[in-house]
Biopython code that builds the backbone (N, CA, C, O; Angstrom):
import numpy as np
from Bio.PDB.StructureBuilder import StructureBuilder

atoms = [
    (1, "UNK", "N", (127.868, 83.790, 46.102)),
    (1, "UNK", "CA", (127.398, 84.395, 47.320)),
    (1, "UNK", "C", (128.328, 83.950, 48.437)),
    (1, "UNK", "O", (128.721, 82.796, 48.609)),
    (2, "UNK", "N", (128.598, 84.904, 49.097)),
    (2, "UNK", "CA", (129.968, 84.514, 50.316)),
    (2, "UNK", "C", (129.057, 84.587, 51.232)),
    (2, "UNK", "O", (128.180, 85.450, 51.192)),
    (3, "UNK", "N", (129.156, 83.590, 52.289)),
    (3, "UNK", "CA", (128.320, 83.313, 54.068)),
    (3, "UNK", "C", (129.663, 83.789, 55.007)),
    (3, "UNK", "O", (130.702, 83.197, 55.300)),
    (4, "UNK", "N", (129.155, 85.103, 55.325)),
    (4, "UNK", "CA", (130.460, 85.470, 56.621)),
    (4, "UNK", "C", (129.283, 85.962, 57.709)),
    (4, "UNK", "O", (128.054, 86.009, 57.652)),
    (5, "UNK", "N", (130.309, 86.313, 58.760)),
    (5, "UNK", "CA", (129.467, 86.776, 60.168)),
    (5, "UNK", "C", (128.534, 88.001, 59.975)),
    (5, "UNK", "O", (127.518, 88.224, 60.633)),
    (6, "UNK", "N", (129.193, 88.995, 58.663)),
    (6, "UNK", "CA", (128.589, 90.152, 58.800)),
    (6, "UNK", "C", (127.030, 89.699, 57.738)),
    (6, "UNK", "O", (125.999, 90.371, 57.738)),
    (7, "UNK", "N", (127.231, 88.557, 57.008)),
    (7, "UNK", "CA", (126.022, 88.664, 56.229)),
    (7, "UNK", "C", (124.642, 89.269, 56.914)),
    (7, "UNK", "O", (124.431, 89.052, 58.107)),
    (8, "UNK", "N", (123.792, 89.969, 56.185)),
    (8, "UNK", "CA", (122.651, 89.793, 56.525)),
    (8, "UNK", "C", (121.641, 89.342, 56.044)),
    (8, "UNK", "O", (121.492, 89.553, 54.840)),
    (9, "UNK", "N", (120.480, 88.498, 56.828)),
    (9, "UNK", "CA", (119.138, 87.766, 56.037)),
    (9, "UNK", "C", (117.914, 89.047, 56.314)),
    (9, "UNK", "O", (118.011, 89.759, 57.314)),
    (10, "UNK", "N", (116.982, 89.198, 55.491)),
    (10, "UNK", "CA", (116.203, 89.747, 55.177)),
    (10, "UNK", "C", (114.979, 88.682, 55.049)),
    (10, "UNK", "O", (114.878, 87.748, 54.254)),
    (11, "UNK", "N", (113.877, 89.196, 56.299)),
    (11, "UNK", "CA", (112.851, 87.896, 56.499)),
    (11, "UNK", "C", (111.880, 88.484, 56.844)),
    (11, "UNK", "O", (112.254, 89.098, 57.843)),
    (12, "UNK", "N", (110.193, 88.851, 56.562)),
    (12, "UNK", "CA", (109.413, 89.136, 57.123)),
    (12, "UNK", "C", (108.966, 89.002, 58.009)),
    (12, "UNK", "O", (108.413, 87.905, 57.935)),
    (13, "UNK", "N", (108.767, 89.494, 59.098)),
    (13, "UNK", "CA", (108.000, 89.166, 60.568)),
    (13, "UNK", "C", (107.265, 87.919, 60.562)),
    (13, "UNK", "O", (107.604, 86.935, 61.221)),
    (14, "UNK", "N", (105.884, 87.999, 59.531)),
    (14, "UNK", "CA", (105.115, 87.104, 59.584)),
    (14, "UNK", "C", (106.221, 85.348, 59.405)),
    (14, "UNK", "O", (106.278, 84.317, 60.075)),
    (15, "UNK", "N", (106.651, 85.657, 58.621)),
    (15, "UNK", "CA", (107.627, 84.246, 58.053)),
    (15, "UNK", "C", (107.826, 83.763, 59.099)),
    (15, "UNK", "O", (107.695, 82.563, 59.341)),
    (16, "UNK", "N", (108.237, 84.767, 60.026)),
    (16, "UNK", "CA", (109.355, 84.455, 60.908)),
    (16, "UNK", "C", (108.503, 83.545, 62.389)),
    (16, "UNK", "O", (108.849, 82.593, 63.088)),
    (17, "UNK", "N", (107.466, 84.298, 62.360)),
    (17, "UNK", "CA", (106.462, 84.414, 63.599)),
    (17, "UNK", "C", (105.992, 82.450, 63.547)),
    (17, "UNK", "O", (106.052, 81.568, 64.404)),
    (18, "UNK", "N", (105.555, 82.467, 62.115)),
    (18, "UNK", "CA", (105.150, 80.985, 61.518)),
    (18, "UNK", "C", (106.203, 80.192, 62.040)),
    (18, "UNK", "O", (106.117, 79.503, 63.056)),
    (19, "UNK", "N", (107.467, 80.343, 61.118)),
    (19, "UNK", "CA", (108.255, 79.351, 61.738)),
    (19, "UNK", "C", (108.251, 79.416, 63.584)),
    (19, "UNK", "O", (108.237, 78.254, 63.990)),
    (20, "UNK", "N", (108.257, 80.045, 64.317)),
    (20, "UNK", "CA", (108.629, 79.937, 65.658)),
    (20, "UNK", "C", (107.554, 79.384, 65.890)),
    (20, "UNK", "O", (107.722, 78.268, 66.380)),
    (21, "UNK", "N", (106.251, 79.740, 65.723)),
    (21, "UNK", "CA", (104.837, 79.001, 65.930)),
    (21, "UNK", "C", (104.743, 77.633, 65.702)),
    (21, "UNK", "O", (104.143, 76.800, 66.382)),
    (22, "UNK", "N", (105.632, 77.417, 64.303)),
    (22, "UNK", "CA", (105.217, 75.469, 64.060)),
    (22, "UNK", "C", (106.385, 74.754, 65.002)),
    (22, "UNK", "O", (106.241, 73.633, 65.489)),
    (23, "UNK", "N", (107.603, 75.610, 65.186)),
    (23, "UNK", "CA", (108.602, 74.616, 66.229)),
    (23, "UNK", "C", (108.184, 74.477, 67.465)),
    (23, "UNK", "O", (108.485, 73.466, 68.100)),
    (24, "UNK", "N", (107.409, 75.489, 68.016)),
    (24, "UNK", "CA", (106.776, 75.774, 69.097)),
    (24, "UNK", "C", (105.929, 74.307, 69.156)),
    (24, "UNK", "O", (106.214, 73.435, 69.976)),
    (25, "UNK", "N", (104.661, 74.148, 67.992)),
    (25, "UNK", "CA", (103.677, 72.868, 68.090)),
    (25, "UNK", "C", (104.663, 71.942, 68.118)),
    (25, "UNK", "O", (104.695, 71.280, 69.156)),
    (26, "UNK", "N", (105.709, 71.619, 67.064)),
    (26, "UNK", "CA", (106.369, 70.882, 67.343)),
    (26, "UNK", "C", (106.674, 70.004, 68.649)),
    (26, "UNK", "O", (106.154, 68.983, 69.101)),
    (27, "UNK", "N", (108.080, 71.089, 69.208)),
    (27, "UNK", "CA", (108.220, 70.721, 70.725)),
    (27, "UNK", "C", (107.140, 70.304, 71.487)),
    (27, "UNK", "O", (107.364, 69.262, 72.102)),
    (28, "UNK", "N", (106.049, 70.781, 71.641)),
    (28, "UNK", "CA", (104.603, 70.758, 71.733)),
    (28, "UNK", "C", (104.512, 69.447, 71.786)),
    (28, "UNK", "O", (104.905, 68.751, 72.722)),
    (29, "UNK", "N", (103.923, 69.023, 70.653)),
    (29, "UNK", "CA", (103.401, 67.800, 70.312)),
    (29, "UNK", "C", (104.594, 66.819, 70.320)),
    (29, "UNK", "O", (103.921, 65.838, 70.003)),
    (30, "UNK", "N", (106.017, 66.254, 70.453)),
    (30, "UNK", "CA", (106.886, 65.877, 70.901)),
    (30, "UNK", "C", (106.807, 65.985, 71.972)),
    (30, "UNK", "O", (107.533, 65.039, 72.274)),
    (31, "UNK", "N", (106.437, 66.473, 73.086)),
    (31, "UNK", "CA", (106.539, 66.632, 74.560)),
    (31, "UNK", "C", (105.329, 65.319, 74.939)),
    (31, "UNK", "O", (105.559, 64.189, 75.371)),
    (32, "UNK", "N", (103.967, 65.981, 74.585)),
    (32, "UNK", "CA", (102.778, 65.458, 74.946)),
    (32, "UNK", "C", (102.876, 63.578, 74.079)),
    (32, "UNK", "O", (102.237, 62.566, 74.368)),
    (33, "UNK", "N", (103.683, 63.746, 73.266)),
    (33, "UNK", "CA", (103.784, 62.033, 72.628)),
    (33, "UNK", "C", (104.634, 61.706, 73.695)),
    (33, "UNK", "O", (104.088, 60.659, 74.043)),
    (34, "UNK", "N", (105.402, 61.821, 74.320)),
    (34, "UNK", "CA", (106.630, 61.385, 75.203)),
    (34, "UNK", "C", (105.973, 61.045, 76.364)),
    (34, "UNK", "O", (106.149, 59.938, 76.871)),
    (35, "UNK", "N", (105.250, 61.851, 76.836)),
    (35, "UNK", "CA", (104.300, 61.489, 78.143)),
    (35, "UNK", "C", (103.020, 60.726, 78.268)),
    (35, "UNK", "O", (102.410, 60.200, 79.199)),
    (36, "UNK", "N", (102.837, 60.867, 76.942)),
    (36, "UNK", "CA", (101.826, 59.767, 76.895)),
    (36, "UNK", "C", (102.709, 57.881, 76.426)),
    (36, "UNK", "O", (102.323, 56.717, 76.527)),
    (37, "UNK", "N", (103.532, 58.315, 76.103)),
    (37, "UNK", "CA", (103.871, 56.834, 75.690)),
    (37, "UNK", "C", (105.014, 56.277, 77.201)),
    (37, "UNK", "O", (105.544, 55.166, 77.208)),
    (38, "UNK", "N", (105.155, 57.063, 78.083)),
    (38, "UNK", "CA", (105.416, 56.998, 79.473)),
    (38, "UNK", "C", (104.394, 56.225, 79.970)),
    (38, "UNK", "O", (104.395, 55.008, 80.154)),
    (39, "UNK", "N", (103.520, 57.026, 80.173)),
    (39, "UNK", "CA", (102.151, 56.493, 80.804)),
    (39, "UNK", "C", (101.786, 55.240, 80.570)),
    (39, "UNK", "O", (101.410, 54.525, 81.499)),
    (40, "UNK", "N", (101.843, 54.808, 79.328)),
    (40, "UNK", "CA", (101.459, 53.973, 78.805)),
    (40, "UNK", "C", (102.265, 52.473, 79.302)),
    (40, "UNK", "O", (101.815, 51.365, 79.592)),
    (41, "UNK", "N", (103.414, 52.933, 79.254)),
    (41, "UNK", "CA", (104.508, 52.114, 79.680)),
    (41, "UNK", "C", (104.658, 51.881, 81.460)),
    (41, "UNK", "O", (104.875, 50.763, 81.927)),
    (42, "UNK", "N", (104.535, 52.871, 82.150)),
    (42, "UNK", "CA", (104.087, 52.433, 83.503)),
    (42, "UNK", "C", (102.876, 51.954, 83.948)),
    (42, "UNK", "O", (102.810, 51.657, 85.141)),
    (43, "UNK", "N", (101.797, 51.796, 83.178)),
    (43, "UNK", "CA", (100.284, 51.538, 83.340)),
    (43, "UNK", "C", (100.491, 50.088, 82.859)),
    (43, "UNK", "O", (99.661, 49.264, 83.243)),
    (44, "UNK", "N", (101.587, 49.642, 81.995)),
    (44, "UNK", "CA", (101.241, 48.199, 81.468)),
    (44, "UNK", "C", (102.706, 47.618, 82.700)),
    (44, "UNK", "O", (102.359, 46.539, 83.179)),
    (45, "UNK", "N", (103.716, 47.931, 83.096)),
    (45, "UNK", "CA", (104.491, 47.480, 84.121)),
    (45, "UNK", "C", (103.686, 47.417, 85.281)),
    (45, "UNK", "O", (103.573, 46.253, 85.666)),
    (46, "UNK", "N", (103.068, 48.261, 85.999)),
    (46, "UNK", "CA", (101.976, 48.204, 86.613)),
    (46, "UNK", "C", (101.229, 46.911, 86.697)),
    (46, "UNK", "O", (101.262, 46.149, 87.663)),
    (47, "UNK", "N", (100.364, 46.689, 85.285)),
    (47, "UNK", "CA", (99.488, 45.543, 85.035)),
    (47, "UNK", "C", (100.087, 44.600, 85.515)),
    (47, "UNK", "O", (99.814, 43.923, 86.506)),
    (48, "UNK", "N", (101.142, 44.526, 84.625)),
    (48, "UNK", "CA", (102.013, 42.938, 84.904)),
    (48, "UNK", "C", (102.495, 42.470, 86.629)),
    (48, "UNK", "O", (102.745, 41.383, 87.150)),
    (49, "UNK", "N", (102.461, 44.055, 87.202)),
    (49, "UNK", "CA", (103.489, 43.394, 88.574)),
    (49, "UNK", "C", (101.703, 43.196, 89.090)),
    (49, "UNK", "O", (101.551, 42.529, 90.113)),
    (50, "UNK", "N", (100.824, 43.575, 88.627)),
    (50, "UNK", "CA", (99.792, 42.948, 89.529)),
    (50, "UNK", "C", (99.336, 41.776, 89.401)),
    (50, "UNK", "O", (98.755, 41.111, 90.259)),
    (51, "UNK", "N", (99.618, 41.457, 88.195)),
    (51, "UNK", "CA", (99.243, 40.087, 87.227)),
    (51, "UNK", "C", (100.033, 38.975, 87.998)),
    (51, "UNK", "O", (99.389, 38.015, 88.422)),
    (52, "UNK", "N", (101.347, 39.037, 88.201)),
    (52, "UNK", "CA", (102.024, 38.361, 88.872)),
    (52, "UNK", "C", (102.101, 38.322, 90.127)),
    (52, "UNK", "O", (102.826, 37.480, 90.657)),
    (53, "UNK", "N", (101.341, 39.259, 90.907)),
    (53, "UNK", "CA", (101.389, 39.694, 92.717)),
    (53, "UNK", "C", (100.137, 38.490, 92.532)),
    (53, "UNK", "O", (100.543, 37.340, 92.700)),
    (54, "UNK", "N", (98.938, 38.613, 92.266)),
    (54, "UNK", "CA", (97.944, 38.026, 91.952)),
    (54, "UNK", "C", (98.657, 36.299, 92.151)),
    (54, "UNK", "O", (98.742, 35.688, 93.216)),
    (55, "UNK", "N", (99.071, 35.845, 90.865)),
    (55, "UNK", "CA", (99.537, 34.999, 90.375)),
    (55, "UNK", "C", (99.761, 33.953, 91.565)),
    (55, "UNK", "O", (99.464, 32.765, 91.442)),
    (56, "UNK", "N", (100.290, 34.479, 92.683)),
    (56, "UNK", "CA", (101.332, 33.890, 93.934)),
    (56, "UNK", "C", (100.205, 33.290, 94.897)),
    (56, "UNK", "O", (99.368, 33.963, 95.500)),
    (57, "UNK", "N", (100.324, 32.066, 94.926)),
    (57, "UNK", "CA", (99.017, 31.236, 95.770)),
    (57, "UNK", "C", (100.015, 31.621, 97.202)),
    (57, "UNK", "O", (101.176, 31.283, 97.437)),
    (58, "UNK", "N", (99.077, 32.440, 98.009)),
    (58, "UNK", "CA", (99.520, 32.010, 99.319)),
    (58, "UNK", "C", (99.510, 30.809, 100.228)),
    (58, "UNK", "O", (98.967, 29.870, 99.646)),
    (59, "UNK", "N", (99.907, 30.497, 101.430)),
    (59, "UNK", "CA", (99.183, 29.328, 102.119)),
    (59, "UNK", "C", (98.679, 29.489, 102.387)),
    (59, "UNK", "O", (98.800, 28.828, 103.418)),
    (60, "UNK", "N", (97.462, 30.168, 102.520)),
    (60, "UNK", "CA", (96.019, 30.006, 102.784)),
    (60, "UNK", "C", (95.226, 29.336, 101.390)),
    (60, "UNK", "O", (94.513, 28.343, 101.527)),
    (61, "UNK", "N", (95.395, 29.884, 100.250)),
    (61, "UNK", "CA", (95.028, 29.625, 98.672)),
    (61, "UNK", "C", (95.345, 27.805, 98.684)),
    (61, "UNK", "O", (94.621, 26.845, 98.419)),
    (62, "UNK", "N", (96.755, 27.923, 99.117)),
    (62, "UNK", "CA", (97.296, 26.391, 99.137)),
    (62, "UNK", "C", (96.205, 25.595, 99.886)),
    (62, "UNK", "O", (95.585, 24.673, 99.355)),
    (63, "UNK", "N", (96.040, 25.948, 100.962)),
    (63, "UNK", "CA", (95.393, 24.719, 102.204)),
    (63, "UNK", "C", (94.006, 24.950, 101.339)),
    (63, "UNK", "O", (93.379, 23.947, 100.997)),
    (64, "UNK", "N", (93.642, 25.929, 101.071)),
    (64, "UNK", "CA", (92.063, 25.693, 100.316)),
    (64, "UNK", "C", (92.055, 24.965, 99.025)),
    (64, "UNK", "O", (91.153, 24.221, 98.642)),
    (65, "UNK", "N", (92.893, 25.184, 98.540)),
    (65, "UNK", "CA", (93.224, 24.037, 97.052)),
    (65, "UNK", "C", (93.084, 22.442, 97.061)),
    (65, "UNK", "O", (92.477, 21.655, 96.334)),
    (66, "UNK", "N", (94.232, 22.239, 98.644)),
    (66, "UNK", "CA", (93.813, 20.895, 98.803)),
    (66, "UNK", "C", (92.644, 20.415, 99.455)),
    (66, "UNK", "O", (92.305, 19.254, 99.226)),
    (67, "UNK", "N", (91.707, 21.395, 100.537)),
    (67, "UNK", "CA", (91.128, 21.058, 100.899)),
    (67, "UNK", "C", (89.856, 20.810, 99.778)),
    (67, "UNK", "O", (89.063, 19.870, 99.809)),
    (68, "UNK", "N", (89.886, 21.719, 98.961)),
    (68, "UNK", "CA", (88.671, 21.128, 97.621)),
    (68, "UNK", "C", (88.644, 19.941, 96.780)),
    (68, "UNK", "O", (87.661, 19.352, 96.330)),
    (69, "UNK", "N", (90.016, 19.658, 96.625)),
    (69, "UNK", "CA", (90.746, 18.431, 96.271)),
    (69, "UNK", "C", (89.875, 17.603, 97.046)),
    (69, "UNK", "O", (88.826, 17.251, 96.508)),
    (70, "UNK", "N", (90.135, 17.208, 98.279)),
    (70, "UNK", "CA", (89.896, 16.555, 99.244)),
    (70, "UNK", "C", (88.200, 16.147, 99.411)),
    (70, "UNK", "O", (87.673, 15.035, 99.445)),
    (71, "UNK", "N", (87.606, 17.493, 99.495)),
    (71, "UNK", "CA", (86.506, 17.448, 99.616)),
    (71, "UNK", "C", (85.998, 16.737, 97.920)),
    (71, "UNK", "O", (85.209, 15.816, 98.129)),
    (72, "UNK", "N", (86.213, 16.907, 96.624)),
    (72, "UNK", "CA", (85.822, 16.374, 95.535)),
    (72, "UNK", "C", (85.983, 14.611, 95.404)),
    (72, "UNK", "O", (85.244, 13.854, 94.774)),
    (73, "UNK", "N", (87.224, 14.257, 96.235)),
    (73, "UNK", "CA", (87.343, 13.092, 96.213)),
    (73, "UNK", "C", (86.274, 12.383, 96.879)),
    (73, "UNK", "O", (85.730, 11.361, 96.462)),
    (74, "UNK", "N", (86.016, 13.006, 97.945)),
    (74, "UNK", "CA", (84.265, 12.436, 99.310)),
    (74, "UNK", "C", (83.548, 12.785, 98.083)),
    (74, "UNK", "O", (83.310, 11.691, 97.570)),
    (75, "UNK", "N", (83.023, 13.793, 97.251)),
    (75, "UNK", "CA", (81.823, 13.747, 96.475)),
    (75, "UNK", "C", (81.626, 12.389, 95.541)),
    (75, "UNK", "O", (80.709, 11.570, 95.588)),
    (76, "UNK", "N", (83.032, 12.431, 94.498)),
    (76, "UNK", "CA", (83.071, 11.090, 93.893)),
    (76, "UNK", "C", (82.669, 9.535, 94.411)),
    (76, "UNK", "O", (81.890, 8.762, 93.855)),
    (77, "UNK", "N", (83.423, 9.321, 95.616)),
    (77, "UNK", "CA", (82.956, 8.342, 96.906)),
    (77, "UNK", "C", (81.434, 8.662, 96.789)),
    (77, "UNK", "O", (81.272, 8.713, 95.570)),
    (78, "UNK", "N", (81.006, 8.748, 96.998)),
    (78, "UNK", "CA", (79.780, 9.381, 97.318)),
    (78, "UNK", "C", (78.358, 9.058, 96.492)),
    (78, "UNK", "O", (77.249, 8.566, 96.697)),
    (79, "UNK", "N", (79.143, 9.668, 95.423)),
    (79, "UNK", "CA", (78.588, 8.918, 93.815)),
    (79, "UNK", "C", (78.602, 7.828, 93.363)),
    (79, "UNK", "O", (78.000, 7.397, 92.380)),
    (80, "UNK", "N", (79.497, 7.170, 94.265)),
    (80, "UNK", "CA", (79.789, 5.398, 93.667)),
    (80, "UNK", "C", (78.807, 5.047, 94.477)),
    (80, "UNK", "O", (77.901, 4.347, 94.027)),
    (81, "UNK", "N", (78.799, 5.463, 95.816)),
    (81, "UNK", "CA", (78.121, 4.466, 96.483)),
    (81, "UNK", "C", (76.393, 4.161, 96.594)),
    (81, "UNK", "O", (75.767, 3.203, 97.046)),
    (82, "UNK", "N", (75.900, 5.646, 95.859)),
    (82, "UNK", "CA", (75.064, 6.429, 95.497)),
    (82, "UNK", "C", (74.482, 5.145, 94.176)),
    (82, "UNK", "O", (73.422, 4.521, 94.115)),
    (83, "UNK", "N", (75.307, 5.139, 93.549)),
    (83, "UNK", "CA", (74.661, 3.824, 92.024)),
    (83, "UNK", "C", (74.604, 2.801, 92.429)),
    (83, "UNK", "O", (73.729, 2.006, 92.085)),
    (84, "UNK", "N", (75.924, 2.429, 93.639)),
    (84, "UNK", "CA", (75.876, 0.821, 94.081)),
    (84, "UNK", "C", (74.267, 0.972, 94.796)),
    (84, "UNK", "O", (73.456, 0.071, 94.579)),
    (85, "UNK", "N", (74.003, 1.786, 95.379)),
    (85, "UNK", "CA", (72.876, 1.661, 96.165)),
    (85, "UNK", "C", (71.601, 1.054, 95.360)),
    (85, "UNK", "O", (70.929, 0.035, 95.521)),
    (86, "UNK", "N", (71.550, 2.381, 94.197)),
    (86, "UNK", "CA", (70.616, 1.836, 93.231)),
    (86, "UNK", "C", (70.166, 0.098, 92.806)),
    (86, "UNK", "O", (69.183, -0.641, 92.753)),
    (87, "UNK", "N", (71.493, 0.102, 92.594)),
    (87, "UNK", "CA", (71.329, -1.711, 92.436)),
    (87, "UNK", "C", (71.008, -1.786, 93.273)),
    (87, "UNK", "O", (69.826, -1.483, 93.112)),
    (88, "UNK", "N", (71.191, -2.080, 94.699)),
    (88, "UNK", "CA", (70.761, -2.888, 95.826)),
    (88, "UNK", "C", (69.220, -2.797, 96.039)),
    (88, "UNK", "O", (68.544, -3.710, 96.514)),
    (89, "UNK", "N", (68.712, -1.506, 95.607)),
    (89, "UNK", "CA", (67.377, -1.355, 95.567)),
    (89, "UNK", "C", (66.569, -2.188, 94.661)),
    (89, "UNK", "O", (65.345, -2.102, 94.768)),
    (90, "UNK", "N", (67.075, -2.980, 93.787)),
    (90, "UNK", "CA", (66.572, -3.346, 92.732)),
    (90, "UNK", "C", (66.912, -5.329, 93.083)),
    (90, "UNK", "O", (66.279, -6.382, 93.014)),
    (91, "UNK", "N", (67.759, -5.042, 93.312)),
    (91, "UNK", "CA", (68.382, -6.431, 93.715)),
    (91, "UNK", "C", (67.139, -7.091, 95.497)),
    (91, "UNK", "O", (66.731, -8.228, 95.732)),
    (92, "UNK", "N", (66.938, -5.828, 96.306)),
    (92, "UNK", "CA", (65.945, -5.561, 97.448)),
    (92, "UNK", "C", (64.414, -6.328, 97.058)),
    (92, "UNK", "O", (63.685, -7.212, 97.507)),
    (93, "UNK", "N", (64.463, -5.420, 95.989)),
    (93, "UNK", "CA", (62.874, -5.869, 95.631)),
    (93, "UNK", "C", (62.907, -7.081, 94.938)),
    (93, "UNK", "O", (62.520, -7.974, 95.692)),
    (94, "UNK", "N", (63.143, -7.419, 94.046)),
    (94, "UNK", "CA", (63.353, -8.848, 93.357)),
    (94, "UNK", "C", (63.653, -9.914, 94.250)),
    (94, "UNK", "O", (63.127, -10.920, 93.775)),
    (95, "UNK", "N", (64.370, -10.248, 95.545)),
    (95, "UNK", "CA", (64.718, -10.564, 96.632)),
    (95, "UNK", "C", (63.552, -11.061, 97.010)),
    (95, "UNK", "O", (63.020, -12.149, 96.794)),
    (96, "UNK", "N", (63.029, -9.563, 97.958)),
    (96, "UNK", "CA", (61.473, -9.774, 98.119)),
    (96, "UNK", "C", (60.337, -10.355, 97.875)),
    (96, "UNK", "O", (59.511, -10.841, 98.646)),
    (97, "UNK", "N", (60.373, -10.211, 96.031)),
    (97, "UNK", "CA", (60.038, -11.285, 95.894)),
    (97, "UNK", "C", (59.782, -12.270, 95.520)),
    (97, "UNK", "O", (58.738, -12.701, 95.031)),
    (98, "UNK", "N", (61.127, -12.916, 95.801)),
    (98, "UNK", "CA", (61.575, -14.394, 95.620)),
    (98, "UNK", "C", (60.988, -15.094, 96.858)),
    (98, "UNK", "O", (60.229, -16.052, 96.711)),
    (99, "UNK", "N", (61.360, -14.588, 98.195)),
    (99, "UNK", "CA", (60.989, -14.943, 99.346)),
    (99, "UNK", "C", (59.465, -14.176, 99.734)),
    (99, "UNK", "O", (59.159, -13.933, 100.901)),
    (100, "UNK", "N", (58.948, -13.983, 99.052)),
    (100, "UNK", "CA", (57.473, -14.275, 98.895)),
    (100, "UNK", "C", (57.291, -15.244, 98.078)),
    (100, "UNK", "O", (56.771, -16.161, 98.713)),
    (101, "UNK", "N", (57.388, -15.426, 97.392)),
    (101, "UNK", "CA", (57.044, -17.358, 96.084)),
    (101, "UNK", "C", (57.806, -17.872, 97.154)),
    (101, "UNK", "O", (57.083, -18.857, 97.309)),
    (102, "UNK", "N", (58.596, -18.001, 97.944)),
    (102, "UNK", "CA", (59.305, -19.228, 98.648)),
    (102, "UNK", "C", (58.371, -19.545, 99.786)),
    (102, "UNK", "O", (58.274, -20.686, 100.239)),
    (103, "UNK", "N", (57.655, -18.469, 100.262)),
    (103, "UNK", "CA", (57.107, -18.162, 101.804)),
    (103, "UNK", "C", (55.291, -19.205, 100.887)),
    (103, "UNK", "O", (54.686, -20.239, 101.174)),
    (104, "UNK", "N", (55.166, -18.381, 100.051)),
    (104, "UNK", "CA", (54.143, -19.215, 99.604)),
    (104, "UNK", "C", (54.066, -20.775, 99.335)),
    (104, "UNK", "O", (53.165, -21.546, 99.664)),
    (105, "UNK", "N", (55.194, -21.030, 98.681)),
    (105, "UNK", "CA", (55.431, -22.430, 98.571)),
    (105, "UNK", "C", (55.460, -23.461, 99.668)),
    (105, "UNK", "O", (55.159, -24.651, 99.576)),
    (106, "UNK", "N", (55.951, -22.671, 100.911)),
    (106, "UNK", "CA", (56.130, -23.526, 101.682)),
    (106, "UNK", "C", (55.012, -23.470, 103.012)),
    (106, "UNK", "O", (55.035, -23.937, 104.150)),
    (107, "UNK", "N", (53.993, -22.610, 102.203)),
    (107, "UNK", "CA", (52.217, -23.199, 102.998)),
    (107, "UNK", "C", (51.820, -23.899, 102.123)),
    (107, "UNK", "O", (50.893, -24.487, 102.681)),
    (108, "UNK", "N", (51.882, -24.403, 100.735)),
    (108, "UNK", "CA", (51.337, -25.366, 100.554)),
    (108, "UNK", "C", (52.084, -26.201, 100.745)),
    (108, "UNK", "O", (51.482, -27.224, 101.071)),
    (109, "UNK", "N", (53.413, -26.362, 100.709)),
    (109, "UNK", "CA", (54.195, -27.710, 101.275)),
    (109, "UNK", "C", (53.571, -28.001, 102.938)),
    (109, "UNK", "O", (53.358, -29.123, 103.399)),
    (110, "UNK", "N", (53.448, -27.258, 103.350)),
    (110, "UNK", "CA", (52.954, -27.215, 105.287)),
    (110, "UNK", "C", (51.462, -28.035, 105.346)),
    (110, "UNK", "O", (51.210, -28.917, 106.167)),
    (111, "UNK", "N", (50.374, -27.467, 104.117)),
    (111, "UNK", "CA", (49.325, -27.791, 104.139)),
    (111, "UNK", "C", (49.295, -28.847, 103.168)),
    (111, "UNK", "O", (48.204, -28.896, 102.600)),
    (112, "UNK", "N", (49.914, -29.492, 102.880)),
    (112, "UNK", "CA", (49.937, -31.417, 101.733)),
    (112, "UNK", "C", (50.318, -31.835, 102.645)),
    (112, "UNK", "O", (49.636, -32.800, 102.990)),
    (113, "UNK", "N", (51.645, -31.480, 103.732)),
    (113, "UNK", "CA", (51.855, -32.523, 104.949)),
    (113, "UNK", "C", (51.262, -32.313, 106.213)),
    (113, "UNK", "O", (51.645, -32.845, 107.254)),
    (114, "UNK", "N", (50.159, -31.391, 106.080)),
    (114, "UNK", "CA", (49.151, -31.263, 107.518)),
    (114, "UNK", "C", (48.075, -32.232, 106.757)),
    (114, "UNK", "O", (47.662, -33.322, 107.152)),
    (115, "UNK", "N", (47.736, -31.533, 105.557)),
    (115, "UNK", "CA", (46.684, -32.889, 104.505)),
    (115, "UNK", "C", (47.031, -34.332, 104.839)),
    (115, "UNK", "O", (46.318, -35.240, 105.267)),
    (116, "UNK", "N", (48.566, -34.288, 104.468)),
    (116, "UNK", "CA", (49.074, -35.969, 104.673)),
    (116, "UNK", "C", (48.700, -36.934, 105.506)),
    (116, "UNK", "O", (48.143, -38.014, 105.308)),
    (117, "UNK", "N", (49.389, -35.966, 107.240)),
    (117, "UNK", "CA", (49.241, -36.574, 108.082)),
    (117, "UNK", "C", (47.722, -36.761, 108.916)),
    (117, "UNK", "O", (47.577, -37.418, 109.947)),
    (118, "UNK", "N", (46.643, -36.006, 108.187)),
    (118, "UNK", "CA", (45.612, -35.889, 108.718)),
    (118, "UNK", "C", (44.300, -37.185, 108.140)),
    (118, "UNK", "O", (43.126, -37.305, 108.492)),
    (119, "UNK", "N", (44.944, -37.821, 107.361)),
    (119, "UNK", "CA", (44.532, -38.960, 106.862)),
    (119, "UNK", "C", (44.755, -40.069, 106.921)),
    (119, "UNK", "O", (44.099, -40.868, 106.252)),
]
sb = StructureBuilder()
sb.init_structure("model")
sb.init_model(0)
sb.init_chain("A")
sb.init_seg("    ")
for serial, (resi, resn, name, xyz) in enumerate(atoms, 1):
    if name == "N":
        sb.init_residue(resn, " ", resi, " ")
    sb.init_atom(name, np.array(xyz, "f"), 0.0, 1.0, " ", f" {name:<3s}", serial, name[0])
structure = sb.get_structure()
């Protein structure tokens, strides 16, 4: 079989119609994958430059950072002095009374030497 310019092909309409129809979906569906995987790709560049805009402590973020800092360190303080107290409350009462038995002791020491001298 010789292929020259004058050959001719012999093809039914329908054949023909099909093929132009599936290159057609083709291009088609090649177009609509292309734009969606665009999208996709500026929607996640997108993400990231917000992810990182985000990311950037201003000085305002800054001065509030340390100031929580700051302020957590007074809470801790706070808490110590808060337990030391506890003891002292405890150390308060026992105190108390010691110098009650002492306060007592020393009316009957008052009253053996008011006894004493009264004889």
């Amino acid at each position: 079989m010789k292929v020259s310019s004058n050959t001719s092909v012999a093809m039914p309409i329908k054949n023909m119609i099909g093929i132009i129809a599936a290159v057609a979906a083709g291009i088609f569906a090649y177009t609509e994958l292309t734009a969606r995987l665009t999208s996709l790709e500026t929607s996640r560049e997108l993400h990231q430059a917000d992810l990182l805009k985000k990311s950037e402590q201003l000085p305002t973020d800054q001065e509030q950072f340390i100031l929580l800092e700051h302020i957590a360190g007074q809470v801790e303080d706070l808490n110590e002095e808060i337990k030391e107290m506890r003891n002292n409350t405890v150390n308060i009462e026992m105190m108390t009374k010691t110098i009650d038995r002492v306060r007592e002791d020393v009316e009957k020491l008052k009253d053996k030497v008011r006894a004493n001298g009264s004889q």
